[in-house]
Each structure stands twice: as C-alpha cells, then as structure tokens.
N, C-alpha and C positions, 0 to 999 in steps of 0.2 A: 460284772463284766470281767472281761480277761487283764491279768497285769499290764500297767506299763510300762515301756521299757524306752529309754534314750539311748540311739547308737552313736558312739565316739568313734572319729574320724580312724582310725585301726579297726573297726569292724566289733571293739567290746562295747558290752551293753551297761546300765544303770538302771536298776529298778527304780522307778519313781514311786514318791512317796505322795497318798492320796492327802491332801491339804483341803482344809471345812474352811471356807465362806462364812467371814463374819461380820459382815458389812452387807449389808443388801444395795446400797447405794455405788462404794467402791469395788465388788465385786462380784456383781451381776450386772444394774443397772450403767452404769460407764463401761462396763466389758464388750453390754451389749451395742453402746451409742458407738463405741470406737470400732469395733465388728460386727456389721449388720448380718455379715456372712456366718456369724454362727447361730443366727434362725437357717438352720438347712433348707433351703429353701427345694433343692434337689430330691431331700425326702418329701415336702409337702406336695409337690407335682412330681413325679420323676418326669413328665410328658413334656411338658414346657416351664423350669426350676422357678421359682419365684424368686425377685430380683427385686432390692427396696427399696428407696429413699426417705431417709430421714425427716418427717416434720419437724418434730421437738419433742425434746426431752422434758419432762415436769411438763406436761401439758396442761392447761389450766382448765377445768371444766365447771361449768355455773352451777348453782343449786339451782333447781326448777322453780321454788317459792320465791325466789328474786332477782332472776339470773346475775348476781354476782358470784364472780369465781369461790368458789366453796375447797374444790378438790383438785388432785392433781395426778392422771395420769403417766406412768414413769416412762414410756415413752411410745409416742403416735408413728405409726410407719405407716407406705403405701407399699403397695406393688405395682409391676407392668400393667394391672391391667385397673387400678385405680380401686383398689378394693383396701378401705381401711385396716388398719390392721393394730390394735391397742394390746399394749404389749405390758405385761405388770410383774414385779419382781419381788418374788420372796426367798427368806431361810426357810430351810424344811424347820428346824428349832423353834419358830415363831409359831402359837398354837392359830392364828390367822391366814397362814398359809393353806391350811387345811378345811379352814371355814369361811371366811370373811371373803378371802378372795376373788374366787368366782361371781359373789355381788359386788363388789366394788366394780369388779368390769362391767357386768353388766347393765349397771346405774349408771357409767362415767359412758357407753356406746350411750346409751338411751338420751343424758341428757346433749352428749355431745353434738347428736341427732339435731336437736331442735336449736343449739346456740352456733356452733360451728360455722364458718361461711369460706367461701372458696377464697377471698379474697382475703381474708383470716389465715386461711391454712398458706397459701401461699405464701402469705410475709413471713411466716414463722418458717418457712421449708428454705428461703433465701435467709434467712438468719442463722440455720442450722447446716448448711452445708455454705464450706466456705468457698466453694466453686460451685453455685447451684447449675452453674449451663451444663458442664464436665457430670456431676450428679445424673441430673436428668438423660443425658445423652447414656449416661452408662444401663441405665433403666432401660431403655429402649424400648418406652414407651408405645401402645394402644393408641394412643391419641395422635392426632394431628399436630397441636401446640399445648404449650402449657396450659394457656387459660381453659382450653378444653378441657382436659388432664383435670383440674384441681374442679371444673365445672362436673365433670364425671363421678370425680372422689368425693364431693358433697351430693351428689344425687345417689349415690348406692349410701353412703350415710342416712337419707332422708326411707331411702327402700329396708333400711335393715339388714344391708346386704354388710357385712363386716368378719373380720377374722380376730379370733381374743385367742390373744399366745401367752399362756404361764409359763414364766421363766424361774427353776427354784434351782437351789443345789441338789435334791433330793426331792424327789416328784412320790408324796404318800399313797400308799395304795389307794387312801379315800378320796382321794382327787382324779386316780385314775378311774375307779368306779364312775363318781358321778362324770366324768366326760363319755364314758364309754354310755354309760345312760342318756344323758342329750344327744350325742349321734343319731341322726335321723329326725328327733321333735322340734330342731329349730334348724328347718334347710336352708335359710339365708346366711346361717350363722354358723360358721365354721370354728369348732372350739381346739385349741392344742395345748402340751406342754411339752417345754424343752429344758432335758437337765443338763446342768452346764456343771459336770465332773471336771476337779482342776487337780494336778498335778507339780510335784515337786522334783526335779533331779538337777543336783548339783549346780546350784543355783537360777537354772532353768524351769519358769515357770509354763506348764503344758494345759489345755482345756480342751475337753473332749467333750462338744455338744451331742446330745443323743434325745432325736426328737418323738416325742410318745403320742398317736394319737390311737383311733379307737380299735385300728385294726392290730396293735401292738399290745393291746389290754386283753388279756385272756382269763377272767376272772372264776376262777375252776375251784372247787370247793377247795382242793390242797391249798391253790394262793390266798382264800380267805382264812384258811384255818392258820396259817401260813402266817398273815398278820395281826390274825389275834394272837398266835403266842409269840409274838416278836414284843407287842404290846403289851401283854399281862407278865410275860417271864423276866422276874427279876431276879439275878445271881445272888448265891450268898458263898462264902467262905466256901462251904463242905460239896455244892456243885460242882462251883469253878473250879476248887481241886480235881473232886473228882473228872472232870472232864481234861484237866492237864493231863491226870495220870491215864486218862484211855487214849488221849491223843499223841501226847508228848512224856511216856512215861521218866524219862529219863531227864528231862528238867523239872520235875515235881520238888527234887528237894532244894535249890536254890529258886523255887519262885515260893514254895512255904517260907523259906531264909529270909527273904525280901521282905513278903507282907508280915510276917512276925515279927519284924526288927524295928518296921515301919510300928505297929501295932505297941510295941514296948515305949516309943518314944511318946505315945496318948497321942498320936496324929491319925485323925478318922479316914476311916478307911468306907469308901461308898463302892457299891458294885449297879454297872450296869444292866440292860436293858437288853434282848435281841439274841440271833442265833449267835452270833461270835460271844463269849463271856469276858467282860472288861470288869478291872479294878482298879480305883483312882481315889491318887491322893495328893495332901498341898506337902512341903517339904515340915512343916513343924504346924503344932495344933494352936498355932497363934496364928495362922495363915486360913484361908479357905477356897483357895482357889487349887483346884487341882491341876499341876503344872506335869504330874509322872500319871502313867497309867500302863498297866500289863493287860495283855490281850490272851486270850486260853493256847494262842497259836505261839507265845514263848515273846514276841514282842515286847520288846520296852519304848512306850511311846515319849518323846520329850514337847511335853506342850506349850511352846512358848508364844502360841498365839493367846492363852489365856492371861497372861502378863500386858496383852496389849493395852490395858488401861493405866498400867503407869507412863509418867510423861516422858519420861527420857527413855524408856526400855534397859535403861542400866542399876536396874537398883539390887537390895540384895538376893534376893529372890532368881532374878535373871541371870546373874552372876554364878550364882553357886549350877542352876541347871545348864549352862552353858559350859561350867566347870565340870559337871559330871558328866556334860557329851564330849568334850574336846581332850579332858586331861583323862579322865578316871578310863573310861570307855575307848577312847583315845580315836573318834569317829570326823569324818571328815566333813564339816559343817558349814553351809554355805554361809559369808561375811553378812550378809540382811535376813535378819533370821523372823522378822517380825510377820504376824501371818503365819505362820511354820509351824508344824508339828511334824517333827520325822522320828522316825521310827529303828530302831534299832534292834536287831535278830538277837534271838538267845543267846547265841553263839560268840556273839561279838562282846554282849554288856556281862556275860557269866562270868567271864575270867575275871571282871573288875568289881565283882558283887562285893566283895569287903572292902574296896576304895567306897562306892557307892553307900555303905549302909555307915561306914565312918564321915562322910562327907555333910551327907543327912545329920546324924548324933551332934557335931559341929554346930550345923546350921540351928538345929532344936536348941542347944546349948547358948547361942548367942540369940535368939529371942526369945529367950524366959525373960 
C-alpha cells in the first residue's frame, strides 16, 4: 500500500512508521471491541453498509460431546439485519493463522449453532454494551423489537446463515486462496478478512483497516510465483549487498561498516525472508533478541518492541538502543516507545555510524 503520512497543523507532513502487532489480544482483539467500525462495514455492502452490535467478547462456545464451554470465540457480532457474525483474531507470525484458523470458526459457528439461545445472546449483548438501548437504536435495526432481533439472530444461526471475519495484521496469501476457493461452495456462509495495518507518527498511533474478500484476491500465476519466492528466498551477506549496491549504490560502504563491525564483536548476524532484504541483530552475542535491523532500502530499524518482555522496559538493553536513537542519531522519539519500532533513513543514522558502532563495542564490552 501507499506511505503514510500525518499532516501537522502548518500543512507539513510525518512519514509514519509501519508498527507489527504483538499481542493478538491488545492489538487486534480490543482494537476490534472498542471499534466495531473498523470491520468496513461500507466495503462489505457498499448498497446498504453493515452496522454492528457487540454481543461479547471471549464468547464461550460448548464442546458438542458435553455441551460444556470448551472454546472461546474472540468476538461475536451482529448486524442490522440479525446475521451473525464470528469474528477471530490473529498474527500473521503465528503459523495457526494460516492453518488452524479457518477451523476454529467453523467449529465454534457449528457448535454455536446448536447451544446458543436468544435469551443467552441477549444477556451477554446488555452486558457488552454499556448503553444497550443507545447500541441498538444506533443499529437501526430489521426488526420490530429486540426480542425479535435476537429471535431472528438465533434462527439464521440454526439456518447456517452466518458471516466469519478474519481479523490479522497480515492476511497470507494462503488464506486468501483458500477464501477465494469457498466463495460460491458455502452461500449461507459469507467468509472475509480484514487487515488491520497500524501506524506510528510522532507519538500518534494510525490503523488503516483494509477489507479482503474474494473479489479482491486475484490469484494469477505472477502472485503465486510471487509468494513462493517471498517464502523460500532467504538473504545472505553477498545478496543483500549485492542488491544495496544496485539500489542504493552509494550507501554500500557504510552498511558493509555496520554489519562487519557488528560481525567482529561475534554478535550473529540473521538475514531475513521476502522481496525487501532485511538483516538483524541483538546488541552483543550474550543477547538474542534482535533489537537493530537494516533494510536493502538503507533503513536502520530500532526495535524496541522486541524488549517488550522485560518488566520495567528500562533495562540495559533498552537503554543503550534508545541511546543510539536519541543521542548518537540524534532522532526525535516518541516518550512511550513500547510497541515501537521506527525507523530511521540512511541519511540520518550514516553520519553517527562511528557513535553507533562504539556504542555497540561498549555495550559487548560490559556483557562479557
């Protein structure tokens, strides 16, 4: 998709920085409970926009061998016209997103099917909105009354009449296959995904839903060939150069400076995955989390959402990369940095490459 950009009250702009989803719970699932409006509902009808109300979030669904609650879907929604709608939240990173998924919903409509009751769903729809009359009215609802309404929303549950929304950071191309393959073989059953791109600019955090279904999947030999070498091509050293120096010939010799300096201190150096060539590494080889990473496009990524498992976010670690965005680089870094990875242009981190490669030597130095 095209860059983002945040306009400041004079008319300049902020490149935002693309920020990865590492919580499926806090940043998807609650994204989605607190904005039901980024299911586009406008793209899934442009005719008449689909408008929701909240049943409940963790919905509890029975095993069929003994109908006690077993599972839990992340969150149950309706629309105006009483058409369920089970809504499940993954990382594209989680290799479940790609497989598991798609059965889970369909297991969790099926049994919901048979234990669900109107008068069930109603308690948990006044427990989930804290003004259900204000809720309801803003629905503006198919139905005559409520009890209707939730009488209607258990009888298209009973018909198999249901909508299953995948909600990931990153919607894999095999997800979009197989949805584009169900289109048509289940007409009761309306299957979507909606990726939920989030953004960083200056302290302002931006979410750009973008809803995929089957008329949006164009699955053309280029786009499968497309994702097998996104899948099989992994970088090494003499690529990723080589591809700085066709692209960006003129930062080749301070991003070789980089990873060789990085490479003398015995700190492992990994390359990723994908059309962009990435290389990442932790600040010393007593460490293993990669907190730095260069991109073939000259980028210096600062990754301080991979720190987020320590408990206070101040430890050494955090310090010293926070040291090398604020002092060395001298970058201007929003005060809650947790979550975060921004990004920094050749341009900006080149002139402090000898702060940055002594800052490092430092940091290796005091955990031997």
């Amino acid at each position: 998709m095209s860059s983002i950009y945040r306009v400041n009250d004079d008319g300049s702009t902020v490149l935002a920085d693309r920020v990865r989803a590492q919580n499926e719970e806090r940043d998807l699932q609650r994204l989605i409970e607190k904005n039901l409006a980024l299911l586009p509902g406008s793209d899934i009808d442009p005719g008449d926009p689909r408008r929701w109300l909240l049943i409940k979030r963790e919905m509890p669904v029975p095993s069929p061998e003994s109908g006690v609650n077993q599972w839990s879907l992340d969150l149950l929604l309706s629309d105006q016209d009483a058409i369920p709608t089970l809504v499940e939240c993954k990382l594209v990173k989680n290799a479940e997103a790609h497989r598991e998924i798609l059965g889970q919903l369909l297991e969790y409509a099926a049994n919901g099917t048979y234990y669900w009751t109107a008068e069930q769903l109603q308690r948990h729809a006044h427990e989930a909105n804290g003004n259900f009359e204000s809720a309801f009215e803003h629905l503006h609802s198919t139905s005559q009354s409520v009890d209707e309404y939730f009488e209607a929303l258990v009888g298209n549950l009973r018909r198999g009449r249901v909508r299953l929304v995948f909600v990931l950071d990153e919607v894999p191309m095999r997800l979009k296959s197989t949805i584009k393959f169900l289109t048509g073989k289940m007409p009761d059953i309306q299957v979507l995904a909606v990726e939920l791109q989030q953004f960083s600019a200056e302290g302002h955090r931006l979410v750009v839903p973008h809803l995929i279904g089957p008329s949006d999947i164009e699955l053309t030999e280029a786009s499968i060939a497309n994702e097998r070498r996104r899948v099989s091509n992994v970088w090494t050293e003499s690529t990723f150069i080589a591809e700085v120096l066709t692209k960006h010939p003129e930062q080749g010799a301070a991003i070789k400076e980089l990873i060789h300096a990085v490479q003398d201190l015995g700190i492992r150096v990994t390359y990723g995955t994908g059309k962009l060539g990435t290389v990442r590494f932790p600040l010393s080889s007593n460490e293993v989390r990669n907190v730095l990473s260069l991109d073939t496009d000259g980028k210096l990524w600062l990754n301080f959402w991979a720190l987020n498992g320590e408990k206070d976010f101040e430890g050494e670690q955090w310090r010293t990369l926070e040291a090398i965005g604020r002092q060395d680089i001298g970058k201007k870094l929003p005060p809650d940095l947790r979550d975060k990875g921004p990004s920094v242009p050749f341009s900006d981190w080149s002139p402090a490459l000898s702060k940055i490669i002594a800052r490092l030597e430092a940091f290796a130095s005091a955990s031997q």
